[in-house]
C-alpha atoms as a printed R data frame, in Angstrom:
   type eleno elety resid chain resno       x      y      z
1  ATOM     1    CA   UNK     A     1   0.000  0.000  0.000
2  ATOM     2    CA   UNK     A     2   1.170  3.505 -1.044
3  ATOM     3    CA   UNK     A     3   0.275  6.552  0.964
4  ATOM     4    CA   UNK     A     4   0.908  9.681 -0.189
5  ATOM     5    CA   UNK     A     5   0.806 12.793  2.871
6  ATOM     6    CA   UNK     A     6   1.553 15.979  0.990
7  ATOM     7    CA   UNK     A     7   2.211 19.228  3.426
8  ATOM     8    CA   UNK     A     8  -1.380 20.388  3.638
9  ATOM     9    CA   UNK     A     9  -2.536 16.633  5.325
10 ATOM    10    CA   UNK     A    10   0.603 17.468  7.799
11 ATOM    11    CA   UNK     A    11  -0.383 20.872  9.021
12 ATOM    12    CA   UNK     A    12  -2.984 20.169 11.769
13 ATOM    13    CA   UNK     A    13  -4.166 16.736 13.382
14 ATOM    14    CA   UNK     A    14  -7.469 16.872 12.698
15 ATOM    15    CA   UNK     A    15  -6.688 16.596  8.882
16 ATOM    16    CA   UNK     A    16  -4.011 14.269  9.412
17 ATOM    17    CA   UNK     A    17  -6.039 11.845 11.134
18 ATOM    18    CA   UNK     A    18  -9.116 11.877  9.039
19 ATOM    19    CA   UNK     A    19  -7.131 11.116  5.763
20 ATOM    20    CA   UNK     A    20  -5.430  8.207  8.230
21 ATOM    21    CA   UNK     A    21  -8.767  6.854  8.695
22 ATOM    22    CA   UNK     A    22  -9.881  7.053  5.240
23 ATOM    23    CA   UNK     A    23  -6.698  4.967  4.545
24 ATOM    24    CA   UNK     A    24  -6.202  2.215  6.357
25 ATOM    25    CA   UNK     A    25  -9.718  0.474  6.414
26 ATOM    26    CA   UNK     A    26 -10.740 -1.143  9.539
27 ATOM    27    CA   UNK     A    27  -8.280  0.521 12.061
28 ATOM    28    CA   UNK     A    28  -9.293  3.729 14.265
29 ATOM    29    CA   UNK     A    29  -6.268  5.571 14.466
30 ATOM    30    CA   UNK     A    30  -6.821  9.472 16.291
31 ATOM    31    CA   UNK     A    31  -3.424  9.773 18.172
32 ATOM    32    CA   UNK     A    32   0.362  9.345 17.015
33 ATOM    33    CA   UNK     A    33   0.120  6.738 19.516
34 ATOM    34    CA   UNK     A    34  -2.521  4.342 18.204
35 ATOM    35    CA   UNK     A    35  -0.722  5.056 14.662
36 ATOM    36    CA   UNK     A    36   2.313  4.083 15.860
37 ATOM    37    CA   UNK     A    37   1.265  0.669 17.404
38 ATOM    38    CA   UNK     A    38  -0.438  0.376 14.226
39 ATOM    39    CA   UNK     A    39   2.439  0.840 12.278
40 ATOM    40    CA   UNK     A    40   4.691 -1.048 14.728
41 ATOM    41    CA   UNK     A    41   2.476 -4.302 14.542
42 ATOM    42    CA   UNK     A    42   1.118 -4.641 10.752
43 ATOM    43    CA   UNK     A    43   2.534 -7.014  8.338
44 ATOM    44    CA   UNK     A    44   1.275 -5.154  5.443
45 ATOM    45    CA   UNK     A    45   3.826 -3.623  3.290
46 ATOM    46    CA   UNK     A    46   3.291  0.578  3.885
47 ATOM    47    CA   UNK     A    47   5.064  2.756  1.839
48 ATOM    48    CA   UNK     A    48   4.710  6.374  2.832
49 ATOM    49    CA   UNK     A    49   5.601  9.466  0.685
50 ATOM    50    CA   UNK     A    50   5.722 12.697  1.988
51 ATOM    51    CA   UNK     A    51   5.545 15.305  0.122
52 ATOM    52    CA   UNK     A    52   6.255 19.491  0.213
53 ATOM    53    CA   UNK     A    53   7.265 19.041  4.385
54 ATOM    54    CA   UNK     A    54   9.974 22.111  3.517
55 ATOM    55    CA   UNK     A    55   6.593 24.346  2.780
56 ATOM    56    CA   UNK     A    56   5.282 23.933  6.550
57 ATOM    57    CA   UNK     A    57   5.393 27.053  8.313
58 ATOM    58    CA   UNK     A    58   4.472 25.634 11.668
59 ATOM    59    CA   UNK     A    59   6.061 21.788 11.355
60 ATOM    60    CA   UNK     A    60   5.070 21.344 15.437
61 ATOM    61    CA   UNK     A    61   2.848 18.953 14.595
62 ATOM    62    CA   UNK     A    62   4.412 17.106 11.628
63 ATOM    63    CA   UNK     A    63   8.181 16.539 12.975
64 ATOM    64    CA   UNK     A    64   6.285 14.527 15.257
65 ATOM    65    CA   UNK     A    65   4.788 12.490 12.591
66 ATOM    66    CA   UNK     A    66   7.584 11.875 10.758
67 ATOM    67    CA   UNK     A    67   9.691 10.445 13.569
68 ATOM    68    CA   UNK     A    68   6.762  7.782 13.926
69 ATOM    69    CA   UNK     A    69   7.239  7.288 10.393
70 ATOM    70    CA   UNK     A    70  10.838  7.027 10.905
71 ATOM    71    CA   UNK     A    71  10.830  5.199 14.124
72 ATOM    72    CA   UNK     A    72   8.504  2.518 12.379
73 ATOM    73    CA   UNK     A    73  10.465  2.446  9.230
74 ATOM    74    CA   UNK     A    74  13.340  1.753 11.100
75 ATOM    75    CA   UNK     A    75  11.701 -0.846 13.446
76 ATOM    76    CA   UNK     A    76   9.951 -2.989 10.373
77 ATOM    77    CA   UNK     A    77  11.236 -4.183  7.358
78 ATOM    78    CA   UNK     A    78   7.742 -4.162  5.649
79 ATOM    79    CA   UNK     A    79   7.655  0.061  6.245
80 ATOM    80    CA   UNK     A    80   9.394  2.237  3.736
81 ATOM    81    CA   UNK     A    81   9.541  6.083  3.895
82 ATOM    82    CA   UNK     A    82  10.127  8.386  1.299
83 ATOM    83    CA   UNK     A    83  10.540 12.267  1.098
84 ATOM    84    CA   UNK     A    84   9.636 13.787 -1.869
């Protein structure tokens, strides 16, 4: 599975986490820390681009989604991160 966050999905976790859900089917995921277990315990290949984080003004909220992204990527083989 490819997901693609672009900088506007990063700005704010209300939009982050509603384009989460819409994603991966089945799974509730509202907090860094229910995406990180998620993330942490799936065997389904993820492969996340992000895209445009440089144009964040404000990147509070998404450096601390990307070190989930890297923390998992780093934990799992079947997670691969990409910045575009």
């Amino acid at each position: 599975m490819i997901v693609l966050i672009d900088d506007i999905k990063l700005r704010n976790d209300e939009e982050f986490f509603a384009y989460i859900d819409s994603i991966f089917s089945g799974v509730k995921i509202g907090s860094l820390d229910e995406l990180a277990q998620y993330l942490l315990s799936t065997d389904e290949t993820i492969e996340l681009l992000v895209s445009d984080y440089e144009q964040i003004e404000d990147k509070s909220f998404a450096s601390k989604v990307m070190k989930v992204f890297i923390d998992a990527r780093d934990a799992r083989d079947n997670i691969k991160l990409t910045q575009m």
